[in-house]
N, C-alpha and C positions, 0 to 999 in steps of 0.2 A: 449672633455669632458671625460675625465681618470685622473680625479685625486682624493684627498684624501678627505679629511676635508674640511665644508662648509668655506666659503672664498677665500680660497687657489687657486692661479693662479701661474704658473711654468711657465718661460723663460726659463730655462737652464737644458741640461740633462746631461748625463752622453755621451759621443765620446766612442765608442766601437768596439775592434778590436773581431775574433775570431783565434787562434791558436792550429795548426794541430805538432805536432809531432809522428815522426814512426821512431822507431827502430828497426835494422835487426841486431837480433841475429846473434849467428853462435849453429847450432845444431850438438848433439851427442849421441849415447846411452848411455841411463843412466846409466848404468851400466860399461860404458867405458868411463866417459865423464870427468873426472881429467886431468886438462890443457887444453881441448878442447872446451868444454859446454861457450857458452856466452848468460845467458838465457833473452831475450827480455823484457820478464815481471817483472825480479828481476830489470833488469837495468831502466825499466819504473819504478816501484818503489821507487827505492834512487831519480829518479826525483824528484817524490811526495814528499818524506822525505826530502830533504833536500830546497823546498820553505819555505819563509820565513815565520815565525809563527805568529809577529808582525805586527802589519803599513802595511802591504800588501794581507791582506786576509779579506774576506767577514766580518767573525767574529770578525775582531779585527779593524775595521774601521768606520769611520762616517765620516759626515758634506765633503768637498772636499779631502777625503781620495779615491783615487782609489786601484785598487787592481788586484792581478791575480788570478783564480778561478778553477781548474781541473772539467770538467763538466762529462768527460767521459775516461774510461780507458779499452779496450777490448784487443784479442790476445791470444799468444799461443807463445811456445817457440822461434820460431826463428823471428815473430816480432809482436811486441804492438803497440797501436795507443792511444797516449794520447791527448784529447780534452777540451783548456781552454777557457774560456773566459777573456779578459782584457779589466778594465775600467778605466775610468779616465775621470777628465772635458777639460783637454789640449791634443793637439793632440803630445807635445812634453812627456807629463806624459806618454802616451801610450808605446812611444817609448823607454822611460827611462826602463819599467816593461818589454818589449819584447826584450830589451838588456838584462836586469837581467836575464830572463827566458831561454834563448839559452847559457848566459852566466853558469848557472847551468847544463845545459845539455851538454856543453863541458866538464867543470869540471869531472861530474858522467863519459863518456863516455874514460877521461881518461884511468879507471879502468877496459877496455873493449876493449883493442884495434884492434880486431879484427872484432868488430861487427861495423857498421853505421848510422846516421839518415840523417833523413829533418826535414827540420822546416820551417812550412808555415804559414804568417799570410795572412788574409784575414778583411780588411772592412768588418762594420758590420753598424754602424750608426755614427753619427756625433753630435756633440752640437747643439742644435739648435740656442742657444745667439748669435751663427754667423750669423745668419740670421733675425732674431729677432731685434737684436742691429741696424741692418739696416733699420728698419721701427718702431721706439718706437709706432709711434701711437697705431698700433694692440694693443698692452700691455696695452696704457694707455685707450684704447676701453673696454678693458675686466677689468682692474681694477675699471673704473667709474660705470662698469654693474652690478658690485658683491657691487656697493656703493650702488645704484640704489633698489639693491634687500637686503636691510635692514643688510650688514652685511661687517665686517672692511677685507678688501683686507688683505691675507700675503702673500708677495711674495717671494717664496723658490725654491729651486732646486730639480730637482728630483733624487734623487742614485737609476737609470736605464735608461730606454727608454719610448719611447711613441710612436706612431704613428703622432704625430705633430713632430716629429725629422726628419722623412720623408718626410712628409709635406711643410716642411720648404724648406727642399734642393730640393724638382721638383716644387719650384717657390707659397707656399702658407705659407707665415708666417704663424704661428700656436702656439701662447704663448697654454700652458691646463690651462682648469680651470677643478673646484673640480668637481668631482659627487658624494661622497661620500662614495668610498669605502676605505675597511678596509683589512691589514694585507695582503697583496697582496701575492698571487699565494703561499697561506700554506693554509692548510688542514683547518682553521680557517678563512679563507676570507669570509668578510660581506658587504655588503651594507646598509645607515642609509636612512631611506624612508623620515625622515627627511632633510636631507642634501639634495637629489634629489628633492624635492620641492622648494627649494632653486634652486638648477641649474637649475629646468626651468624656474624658474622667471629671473635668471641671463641671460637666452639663449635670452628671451623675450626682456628683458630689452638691450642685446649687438646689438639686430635686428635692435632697434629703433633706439639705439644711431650712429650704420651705416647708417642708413638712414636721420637721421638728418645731418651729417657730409656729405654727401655726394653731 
C-alpha cells in the first residue's frame, strides 16, 4: 500500500543501481601551484557539467526514460566524492548509463593526468515485473479488489521504488496498490483521506477474494 491515486495498482518499478565516484587530486600551494595544482573539486565538477542535459536526467524524462542523477558532491582539494543514483526499468538500461557515466569521467580525467579515481557501482533494487510476471495471479487478485471496491483498475509503472521491489526478490510477490498519496517526497506531499477509504475497502476486499481462491 504506497501508491498514488485511487485505482492504481503498479507491477513494475524502476531497477536501481547507486554509484560512488572519488577523485584524488594532486595538491599545492596556492600560491605556487601553476603546473602543479590538480584540484579534486574542479575536476568533480566538469563531471557534473559535462552529464547529459537531455533524455537522461530527472528533469528532462518521463513514461520508461531512465536516467542518471548526481545526489551528493563533498571534498576538498586533493579529493571529492561524487554520489549518483541510476535508474532504469532494464537491468541492460542501467548498464548502458554506468558505461556513459565512467565513460565521462575518463574523458574529464584526461585533462588531469596526474590525478586518479574509482568508480563503484553498487545494487540498489530491482524491477519487481521480474517477479511479479512469475505469478500473474497476485496482480490479477489486486486488480479484481480495486473492481470490487467500486472503482476502474490502472495499471502503471512506478519511476522509483517501493518496498514491494524488496518484497518481491526475498520470495513475496508484491504488485502496490494506491493509498492515495500525492507529489512524493517534496515539500508539498499529501494524502487524499478520500482515496485511503477506498484502499481499505480495496484491502478488505483483496482478503476475501484470497480466501475464496484458496
Amino acid at each position: 500500500m504506497d501508491g498514488e491515486s485511487a485505482g492504481c495498482v503498479e507491477d513494475e518499478t524502476f531497477s536501481a543501481d547507486g554509484a560512488t565516484i572519488t577523485i584524488n587530486g594532486v595538491s599545492a600551494h596556492p600560491g605556487y601551484a601553476k603546473s602543479k595544482m590538480e584540484h579534486a573539486i574542479k575536476i568533480a565538477a566538469a563531471i557534473v557539467e559535462r552529464l547529459p542535459r537531455e533524455g537522461c536526467s530527472p528533469e528532462t524524462t518521463s513514461g520508461k526514460q531512465g536516467f542518471l542523477h548526481p545526489i551528493g558532491i563533498e571534498g576538498a582539494l586533493e579529493q571529492a566524492t561524487l554520489s549518483f543514483i541510476v535508474r532504469d526499468f532494464t537491468e541492460e538500461g542501467l548498464k548502458e548509463k554506468e558505461v556513459l557515466l565512467e565513460t565521462i569521467v575518463k574523458d574529464v580525467m584526461k585533462d588531469y593526468p596526474r590525478s586518479t579515481y574509482t568508480f563503484e557501482v553498487k545494487e540498489q533494487y530491482r524491477n519487481m515485473k521480474q517477479v511479479i510476471d512469475r505469478h500473474p495471479h497476485v496482480l490479477e487478485y489486486a486488480i479484481e479488489a480495486i473492481r470490487r471496491a467500486g472503482l476502474r483498475p490502472m495499471r502503471t509503472a512506478i519511476r522509483g521504488g517501493t518496498d514491494g521491489s524488496r518484497l518481491s526478490f526475498m520470495g513475496l510477490p508484491c504488485p502496490n496498490i494506491f493509498a492515495g498519496e500525492h507529489a512524493f517526497h517534496s515539500r508539498l506531499e499529501w494524502v487524499s483521506r478520500q482515496d485511503m477509504e477506498k484502499a481499505v475497502q480495496t484491502i478488505v476486499h483483496l482478503a476475501m477474494i484470497w480466501e475464496e481462491k484458496a
